[in-house]
C-alpha positions in Angstrom: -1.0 76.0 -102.4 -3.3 78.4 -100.5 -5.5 74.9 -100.0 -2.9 73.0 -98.0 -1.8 75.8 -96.5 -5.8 76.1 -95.2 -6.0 72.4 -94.6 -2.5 72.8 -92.6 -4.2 75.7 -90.1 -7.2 73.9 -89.5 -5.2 70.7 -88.8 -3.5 72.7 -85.9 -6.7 74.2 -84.9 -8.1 71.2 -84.4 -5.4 69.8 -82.4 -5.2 72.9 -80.5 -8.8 72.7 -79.5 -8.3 68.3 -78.7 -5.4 69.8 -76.4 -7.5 72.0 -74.9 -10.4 69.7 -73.8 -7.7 67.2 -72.5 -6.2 70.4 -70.8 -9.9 70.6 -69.3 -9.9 67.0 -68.3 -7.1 67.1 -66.6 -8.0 70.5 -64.8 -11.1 69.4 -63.3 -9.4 66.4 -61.5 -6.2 67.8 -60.7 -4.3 71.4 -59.9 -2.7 73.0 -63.1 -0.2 76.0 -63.7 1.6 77.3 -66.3 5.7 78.8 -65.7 7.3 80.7 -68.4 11.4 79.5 -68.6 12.4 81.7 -66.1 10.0 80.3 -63.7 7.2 83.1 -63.8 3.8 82.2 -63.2 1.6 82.2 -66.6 -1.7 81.0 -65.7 -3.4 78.8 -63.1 -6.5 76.9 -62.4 -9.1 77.1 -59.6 -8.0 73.3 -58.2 -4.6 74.9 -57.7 -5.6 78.3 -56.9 -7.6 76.6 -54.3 -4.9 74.1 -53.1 -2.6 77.3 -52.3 -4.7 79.6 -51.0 -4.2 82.7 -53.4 -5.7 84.0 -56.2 -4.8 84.6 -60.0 -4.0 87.7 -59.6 -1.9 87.9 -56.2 0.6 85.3 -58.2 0.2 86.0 -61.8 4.0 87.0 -62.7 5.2 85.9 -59.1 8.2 83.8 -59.2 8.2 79.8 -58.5 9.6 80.6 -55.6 6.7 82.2 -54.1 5.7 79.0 -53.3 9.3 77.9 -51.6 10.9 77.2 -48.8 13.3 80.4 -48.6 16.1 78.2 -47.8 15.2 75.6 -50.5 14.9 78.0 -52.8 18.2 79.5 -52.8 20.0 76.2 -53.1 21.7 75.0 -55.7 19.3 72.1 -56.0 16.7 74.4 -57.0 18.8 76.0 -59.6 19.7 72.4 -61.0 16.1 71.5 -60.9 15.0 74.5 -63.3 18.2 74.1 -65.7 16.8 70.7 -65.9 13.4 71.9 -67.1 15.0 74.4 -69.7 16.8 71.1 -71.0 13.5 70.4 -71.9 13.6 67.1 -69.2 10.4 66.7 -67.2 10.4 66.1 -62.9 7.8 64.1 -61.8 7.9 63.8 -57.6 6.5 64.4 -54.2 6.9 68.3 -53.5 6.7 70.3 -50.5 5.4 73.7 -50.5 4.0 76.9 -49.0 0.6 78.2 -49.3 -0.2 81.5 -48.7 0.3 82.4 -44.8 3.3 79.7 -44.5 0.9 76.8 -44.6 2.6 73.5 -45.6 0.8 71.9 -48.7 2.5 68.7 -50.2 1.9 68.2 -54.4 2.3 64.8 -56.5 2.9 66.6 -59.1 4.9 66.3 -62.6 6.9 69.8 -64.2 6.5 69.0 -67.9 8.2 71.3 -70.3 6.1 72.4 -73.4 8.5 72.2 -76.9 7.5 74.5 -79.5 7.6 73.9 -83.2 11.2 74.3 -82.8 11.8 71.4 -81.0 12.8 73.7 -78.1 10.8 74.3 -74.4 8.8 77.4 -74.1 6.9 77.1 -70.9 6.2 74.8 -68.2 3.3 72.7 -67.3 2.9 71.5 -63.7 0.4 69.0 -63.3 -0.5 67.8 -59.0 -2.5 66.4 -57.1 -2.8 67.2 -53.2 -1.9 64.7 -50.8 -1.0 66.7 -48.2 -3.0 65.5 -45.8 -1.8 61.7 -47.1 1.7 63.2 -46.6 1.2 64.8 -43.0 -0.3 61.4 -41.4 2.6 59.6 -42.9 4.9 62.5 -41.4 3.0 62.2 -38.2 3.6 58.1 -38.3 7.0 58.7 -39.3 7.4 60.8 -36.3 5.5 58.9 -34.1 7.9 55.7 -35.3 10.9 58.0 -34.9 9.9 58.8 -31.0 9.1 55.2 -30.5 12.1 54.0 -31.9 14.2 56.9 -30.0 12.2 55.7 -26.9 12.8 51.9 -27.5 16.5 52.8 -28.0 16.5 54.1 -24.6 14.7 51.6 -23.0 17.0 48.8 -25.0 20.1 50.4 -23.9 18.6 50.7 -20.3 17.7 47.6 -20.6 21.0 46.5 -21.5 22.7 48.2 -18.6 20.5 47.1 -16.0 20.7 43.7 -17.1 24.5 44.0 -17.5 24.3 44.8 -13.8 22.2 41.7 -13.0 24.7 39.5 -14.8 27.3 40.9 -12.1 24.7 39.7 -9.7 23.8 42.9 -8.6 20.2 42.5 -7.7 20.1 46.6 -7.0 19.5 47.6 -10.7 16.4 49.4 -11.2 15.0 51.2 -14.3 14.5 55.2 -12.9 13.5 56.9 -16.5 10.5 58.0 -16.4 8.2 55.7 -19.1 5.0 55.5 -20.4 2.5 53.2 -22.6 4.0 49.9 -23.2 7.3 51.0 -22.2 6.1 51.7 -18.3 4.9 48.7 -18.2 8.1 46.9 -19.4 9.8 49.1 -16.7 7.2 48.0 -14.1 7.3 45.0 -15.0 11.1 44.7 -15.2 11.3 46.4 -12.0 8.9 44.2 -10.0 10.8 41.0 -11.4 14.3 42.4 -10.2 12.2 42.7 -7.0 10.4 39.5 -6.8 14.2 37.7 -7.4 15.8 40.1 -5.3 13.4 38.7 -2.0 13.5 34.9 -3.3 17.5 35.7 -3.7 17.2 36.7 -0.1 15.2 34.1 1.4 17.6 31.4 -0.6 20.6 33.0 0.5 18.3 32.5 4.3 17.5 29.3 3.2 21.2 28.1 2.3 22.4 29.7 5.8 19.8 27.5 7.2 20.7 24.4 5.0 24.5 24.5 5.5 24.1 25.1 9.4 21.2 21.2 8.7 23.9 20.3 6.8 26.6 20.0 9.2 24.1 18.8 11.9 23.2 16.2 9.6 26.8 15.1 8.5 27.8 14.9 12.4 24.7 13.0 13.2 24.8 10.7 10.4 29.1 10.1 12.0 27.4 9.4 15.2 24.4 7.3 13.7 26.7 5.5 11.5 29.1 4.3 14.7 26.0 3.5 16.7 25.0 1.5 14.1 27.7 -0.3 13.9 27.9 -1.1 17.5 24.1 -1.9 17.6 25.0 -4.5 14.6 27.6 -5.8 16.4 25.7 -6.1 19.7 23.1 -7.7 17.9 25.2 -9.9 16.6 26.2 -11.6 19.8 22.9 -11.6 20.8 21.8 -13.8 17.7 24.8 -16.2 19.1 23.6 -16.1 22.8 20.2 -16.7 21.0 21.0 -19.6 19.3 23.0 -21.0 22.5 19.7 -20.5 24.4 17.6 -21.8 21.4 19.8 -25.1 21.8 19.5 -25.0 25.8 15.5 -24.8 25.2 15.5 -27.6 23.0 17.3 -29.8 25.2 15.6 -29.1 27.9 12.6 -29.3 26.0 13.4 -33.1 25.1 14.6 -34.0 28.6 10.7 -32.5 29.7 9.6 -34.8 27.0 11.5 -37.9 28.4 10.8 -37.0 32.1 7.0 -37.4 31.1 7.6 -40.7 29.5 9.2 -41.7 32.9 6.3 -39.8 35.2 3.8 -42.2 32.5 5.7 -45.2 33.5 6.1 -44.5 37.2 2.5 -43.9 36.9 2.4 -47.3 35.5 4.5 -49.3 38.1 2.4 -47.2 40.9 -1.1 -48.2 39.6 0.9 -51.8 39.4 1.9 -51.6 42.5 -1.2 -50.4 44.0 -2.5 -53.9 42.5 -0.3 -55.9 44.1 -0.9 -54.2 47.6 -4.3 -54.6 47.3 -3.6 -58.5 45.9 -1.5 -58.4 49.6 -4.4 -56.8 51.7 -6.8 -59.5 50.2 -4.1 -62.6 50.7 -3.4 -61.2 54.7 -7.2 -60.8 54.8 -7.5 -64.1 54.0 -4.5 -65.7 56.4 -6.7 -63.4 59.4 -9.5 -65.8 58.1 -7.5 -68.8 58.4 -6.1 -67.8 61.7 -9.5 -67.5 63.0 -10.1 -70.7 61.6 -6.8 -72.4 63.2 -8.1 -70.9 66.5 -11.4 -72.0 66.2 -10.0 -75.6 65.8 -7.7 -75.3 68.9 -10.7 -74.5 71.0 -11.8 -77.4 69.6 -8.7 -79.7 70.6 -8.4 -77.3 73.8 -12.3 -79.0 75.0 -11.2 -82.3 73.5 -8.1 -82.2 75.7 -10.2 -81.0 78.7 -12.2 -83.8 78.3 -9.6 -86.2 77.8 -7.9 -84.9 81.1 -11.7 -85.2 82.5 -12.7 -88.9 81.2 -8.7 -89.6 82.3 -9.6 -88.2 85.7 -12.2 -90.2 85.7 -10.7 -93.2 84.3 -8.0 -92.8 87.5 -11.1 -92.7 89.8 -12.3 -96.1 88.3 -9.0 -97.4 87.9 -8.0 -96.5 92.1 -11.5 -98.1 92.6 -10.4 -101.1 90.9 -7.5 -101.7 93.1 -4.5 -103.8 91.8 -6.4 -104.7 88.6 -7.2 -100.9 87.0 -3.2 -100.3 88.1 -2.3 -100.4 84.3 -5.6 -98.4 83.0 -4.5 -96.0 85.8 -1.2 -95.7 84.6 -2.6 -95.6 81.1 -5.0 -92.9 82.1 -2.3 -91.2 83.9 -0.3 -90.8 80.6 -3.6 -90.0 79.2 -3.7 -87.4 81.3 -0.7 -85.8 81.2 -0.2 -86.2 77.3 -4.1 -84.2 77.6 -2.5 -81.8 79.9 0.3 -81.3 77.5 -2.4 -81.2 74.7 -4.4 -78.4 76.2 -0.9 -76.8 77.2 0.4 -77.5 73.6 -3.1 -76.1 72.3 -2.8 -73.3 74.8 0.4 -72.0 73.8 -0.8 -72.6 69.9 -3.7 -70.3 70.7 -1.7 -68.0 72.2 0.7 -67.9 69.4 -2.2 -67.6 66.9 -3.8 -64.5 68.5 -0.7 -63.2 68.5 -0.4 -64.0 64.9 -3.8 -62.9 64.2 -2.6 -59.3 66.0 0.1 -59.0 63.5 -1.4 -60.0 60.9 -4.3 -57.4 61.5 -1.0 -55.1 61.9 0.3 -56.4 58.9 -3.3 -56.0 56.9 -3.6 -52.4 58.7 -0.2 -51.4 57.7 -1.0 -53.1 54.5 -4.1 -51.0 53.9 -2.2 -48.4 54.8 0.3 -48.8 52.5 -2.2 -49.3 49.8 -4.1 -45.8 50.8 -0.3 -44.5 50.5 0.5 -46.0 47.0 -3.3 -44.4 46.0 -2.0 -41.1 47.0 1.3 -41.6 45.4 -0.4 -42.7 42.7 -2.5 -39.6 42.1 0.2 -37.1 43.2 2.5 -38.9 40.1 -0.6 -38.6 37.7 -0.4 -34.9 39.0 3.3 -35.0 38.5 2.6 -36.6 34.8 0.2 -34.1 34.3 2.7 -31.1 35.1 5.4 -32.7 33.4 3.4 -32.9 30.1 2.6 -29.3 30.6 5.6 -28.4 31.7 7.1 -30.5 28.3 4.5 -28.7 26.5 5.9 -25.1 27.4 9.1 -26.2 27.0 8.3 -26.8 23.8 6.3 -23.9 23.1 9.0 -22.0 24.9 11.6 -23.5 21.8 9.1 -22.7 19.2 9.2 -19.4 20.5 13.0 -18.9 21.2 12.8 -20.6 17.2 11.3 -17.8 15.9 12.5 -14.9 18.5 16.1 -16.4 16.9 14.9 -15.8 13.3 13.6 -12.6 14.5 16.8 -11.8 15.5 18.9 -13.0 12.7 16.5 -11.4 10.6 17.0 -8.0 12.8 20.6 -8.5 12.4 20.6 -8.7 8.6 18.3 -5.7 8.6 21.0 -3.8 11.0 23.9 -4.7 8.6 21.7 -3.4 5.8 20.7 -0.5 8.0 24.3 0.0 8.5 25.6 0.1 5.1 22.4 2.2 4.2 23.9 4.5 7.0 27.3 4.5 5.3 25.6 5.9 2.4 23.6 8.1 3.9 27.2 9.5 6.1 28.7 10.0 2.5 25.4 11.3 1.2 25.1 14.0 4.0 29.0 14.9 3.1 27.9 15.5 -0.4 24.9 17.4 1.0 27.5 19.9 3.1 29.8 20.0 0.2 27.0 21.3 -2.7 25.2 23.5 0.0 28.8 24.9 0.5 29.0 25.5 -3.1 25.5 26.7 -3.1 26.2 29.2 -0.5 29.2 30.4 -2.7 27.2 30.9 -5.8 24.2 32.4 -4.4 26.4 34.7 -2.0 27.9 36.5 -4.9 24.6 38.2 -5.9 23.8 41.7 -3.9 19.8 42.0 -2.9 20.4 44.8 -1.1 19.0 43.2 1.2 20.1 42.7 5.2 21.2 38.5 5.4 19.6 37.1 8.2 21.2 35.0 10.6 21.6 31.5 10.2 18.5 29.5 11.7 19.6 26.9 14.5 18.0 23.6 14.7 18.2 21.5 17.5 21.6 18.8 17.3 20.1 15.7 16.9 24.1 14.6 17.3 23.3 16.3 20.9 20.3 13.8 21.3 22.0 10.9 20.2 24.9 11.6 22.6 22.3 12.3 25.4 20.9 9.0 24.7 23.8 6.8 24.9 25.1 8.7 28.0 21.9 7.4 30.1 22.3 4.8 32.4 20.5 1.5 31.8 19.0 0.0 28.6 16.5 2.1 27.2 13.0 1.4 27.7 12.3 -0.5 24.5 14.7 -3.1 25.1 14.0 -3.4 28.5 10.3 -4.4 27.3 11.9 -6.7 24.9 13.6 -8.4 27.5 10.3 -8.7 29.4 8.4 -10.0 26.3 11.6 -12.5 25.9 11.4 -13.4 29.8 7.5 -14.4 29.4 8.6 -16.6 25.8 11.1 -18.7 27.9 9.3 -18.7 30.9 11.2 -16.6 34.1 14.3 -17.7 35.8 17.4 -16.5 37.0 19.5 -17.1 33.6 16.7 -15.3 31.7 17.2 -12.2 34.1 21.0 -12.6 33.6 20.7 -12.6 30.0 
C-alpha cells in the first residue's frame, strides 16, 4: 500500500517537474504572472516584469488593478470579467494596460484559471505577449483613417454643396476650407475648374450676345437676298427670252449675209462677163474704125477716078467742040460723063464726109467703149471687194450666232443656276430663322447661369442687309454687268439695238 502510494507521489512529482519546464518554455518566449482568486499578484516573470516596467517586489500582492485603467477598473465589466475566471472559464483577448508611470502597454494575452485536485480554480495564470507597438501603429492608422475619413466627409459634403450650387447655375461657388495633401489639390483643382467654366461661361454668354445680334443680321439679309434673288431670276429670265429673240435675229441675218455673198459671187460673175463682152465690143468697134478707114481709103480712090473721069470728060468735050457737028453726041455723052463724075466725086465727097464722121463716132464709141470697159474693171474689183466683205461679213455673222448660241446657253444655264440659287436661298432664309430661333434658345439656357462676371455688350457687325440695300439704291447697272454688256456688244458686233438691249 505504502508502494503505490510511493509510485503515486513520484507520478505527481514528475508531472510537476514536466509542468514546470513547459512553464519555462513558455516564460522565456512570452510574459507570465500568477493571480490568486481575488486578483492578487502571486508571482511574475522577468518578460513581464520587463514589459511593465516594475519589479517583483513593487507588485507582489498589488491588486490586478494596478495595472488598470481607473475607470475600467471600477466597471462592472471588470467585475464580470473576474467572476468569470472564478467560474473557472478562461479569457483569451487583446488587453490594454498601464505600466508603471501611466505608460500604455497592449497584451495578447490568455487568463487561464488553474483547477486543483478538486476540480475547482485556485489561481490564475496569465499568459501575453506584447504587441503594443503592433497595436499603437494600428491605432495610429486607425486614427489617421478616422481624420481622413472626417476630412473626406467634409470635403464630400462641401463638395456636394458647391456642386448643388453649380447645378442652380451658379458659377460663384468656391471651396473656402482650408485643405491640404490630396484634398487641396481637389479644392484647387475644383476651384480652378469652376473658374475656367465660369470665363468660357462668360465669353459664351459674349459669344451668344454676339451670335444672336449675326443672327438677326443674317435672317434680314438672307429676307433681302432671297427677294433679290428672285428678282434677279426673274430678270434673268427675260433676258434668256430677249436672248433667244436675238439668237434668232443673228441667225437670220447670218443666212441673209450668206445669200448676199452668193449674189456678190454671181454679180461678180455677170461683171467679169460683162467685162468680156465690152472688151468683145471694143475689139468689134476697133475693127468697124478699121473698116471705115478702109471705106475711106476706097472713096479716095473713086474720088481720083471721078476726078479723072470729069478730067478725060473735059477733055473729051475739048475734042468733041474740036470735032464740030460730028463729036456733038460724044460731047453730049461726055457732058453726062461729066456731070454723072461730078455727082460721083460729090456723091464720094459727101460719103467721105459721112465716114469721117463715122470714123469720129466710132472712135467716140470705142473711147467711150474703153471707157466703159475700164468702168466695168473697176466695178468689177470693187464687187470682188464687196464679195470679199460680204463673205467676212457672213462669216461674223456667223461667228456672231455661234457666239450669241452659246452666250444663250450661258444664259439659260445662269438662269437654271439662279432658280437653284434661289431655292438654295429659300433654304438658307428658313435656315438663318432656325439659326435666330436656337441662338434665342441658346441665350436663354446659357443666361441662367451666374459667372459673376460683368456681360459684355453685344458685338455689332456691319448690316450686310444695309449693303445690299445700298447697292440696289445706286443708279445704273453695276459694273459687272455693264462689262457683260460690253463683252456681249463685241460677240454681236456694235450697233444701235445692241446698245438698246
Amino acid at each position: 500500500m505504502f508502494g503505490k502510494a510511493r509510485q503515486h507521489r513520484d507520478a505527481e512529482q514528475k508531472t510537476l517537474q514536466d509542468l514546470e519546464r513547459k512553464m519555462a518554455a513558455l516564460g522565456r518566449s512570452q510574459a507570465l504572472i500568477e493571480f490568486d482568486l481575488d486578483g492578487n499578484i502571486l508571482d511574475a516573470n522577468e518578460n513581464l516584469l520587463k514589459t511593465m516596467g516594475y519589479s517583483l517586489e513593487e507588485i507582489r500582492g498589488k491588486h490586478h488593478r494596478t495595472f488598470m485603467d481607473p475607470t475600467e477598473a471600477a466597471s462592472q465589466a471588470y467585475a464580470d470579467f473576474w467572476r468569470d475566471l472564478n467560474a473557472g472559464r478562461f479569457v483569451a483577448t487583446k488587453f490594454r494596460r498601464l505600466a508603471k508611470g501611466g505608460r500604455e502597454v497592449w497584451l495578447q494575452a490568455s487568463y487561464n484559471p488553474v483547477m486543483g485536485p478538486e476540480g475547482r480554480p485556485t489561481k490564475v495564470l496569465k499568459l501575453a505577449v506584447d504587441i503594443t507597438h503592433a497595436e499603437q501603429e494600428s491605432a495610429r492608422r486607425e486614427t489617421a483613417r478616422l481624420e481622413a475619413e472626417a476630412a473626406q466627409n467634409a470635403l464630400v459634403e462641401t463638395l456636394a454643396a458647391n456642386l448643388s450650387r453649380l447645378s442652380d447655375g451658379d458659377l460663384r461657388a468656391r471651396i473656402d476650407q482650408d485643405l491640404s495633401g490630396a484634398h487641396g489639390r481637389v479644392k484647387d483643382d475644383f476651384n480652378g475648374a469652376v473658374d475656367n467654366l465660369s470665363r468660357t461661361l462668360a465669353e459664351v454668354l459674349n459669344a451668344v450676345s454676339g451670335l444672336r445680334g449675326g443672327s438677326d443680321e443674317i435672317s434680314s439679309a438672307s429676307d433681302d437676298l432671297s427677294r433679290r434673288t428672285e428678282q434677279q431670276a426673274a430678270s434673268l429670265e427675260e433676258t434668256a427670252a430677249a436672248l433667244d429673240e436675238i439668237t434668232a435675229t443673228v441667225k437670220r441675218s447670218a443666212e441673209g449675209a450668206r445669200q448676199a455673198s452668193l449674189v456678190a459671187d454671181e454679180a461678180r460673175g455677170e461683171t467679169e462677163r460683162s467685162g468680156q463682152v465690152v472688151r468683145d465690143a471694143v475689139a468689134a468697134m476697133d475693127g468697124i474704125r478699121k473698116s471705115s478707114d478702109q471705106i475711106s481709103d476706097i472713096i479716095g480712090v473713086i474720088d481720083e477716078i471721078a476726078f479723072q473721069t470729069n478730067l478725060l470728060a473735059l477733055n473729051a468735050g475739048v475734042e468733041a467742040a474740036r470735032a464740030g457737028e460730028s463729036g456733038r453726041g460724044f460731047a453730049v455723052v461726055a457732058s453726062e460723063v461729066r456731070a454723072l463724075a461730078q455727082r460721083s466725086a460729090e456723091a464720094a465727097k459727101e460719103i467721105k464726109a459721112l465716114i469721117s464722121a463715122s470714123a469720129g463716132e466710132v472712135a467716140q464709141g470705142v473711147k467711150l467703149v474703153g471707157e466703159t470697159g475700164v468702168a466695168l474693171d473697176a466695178i468689177a474689183g470693187k464687187v470682188n471687194e464687196m464679195n470679199a466683205l460680204v463673205s467676212e461679213i457672213a462669216a461674223s455673222a456667223q461667228e456672231q450666232a455661234s457666239g450669241l448660241s452659246q452666250v444663250n446657253t450661258a444664259v439659260n444655264q445662269m438662269d437654271q443656276v439662279t432658280q437653284q440659287n434661289a431655292a438654295m436661298v429659300e433654304e438658307t432664309t428658313a435656315a438663318a430663322a432656325n439659326l435666330k430661333s436656337e441662338a434665342e434658345g441658346l441665350a436663354a439656357l446659357v443666361g441662367r447661369f451666374q459667372t459673376g462676371h460683368d456681360a459684355a455688350p453685344a458685338r455689332t457687325r456691319p448690316s450686310t442687309a444695309g449693303v445690299v440695300r445700298d447697292l440696289s439704291a445706286r443708279s445704273g447697272p453695276p459694273p459687272a454687268l455693264e462689262s457683260q454688256r460690253a463683252r456681249l456688244r463685241a460677240v454681236v458686233g456694235g450697233g444701235d439695238v445692241w446698245e438698246e438691249f
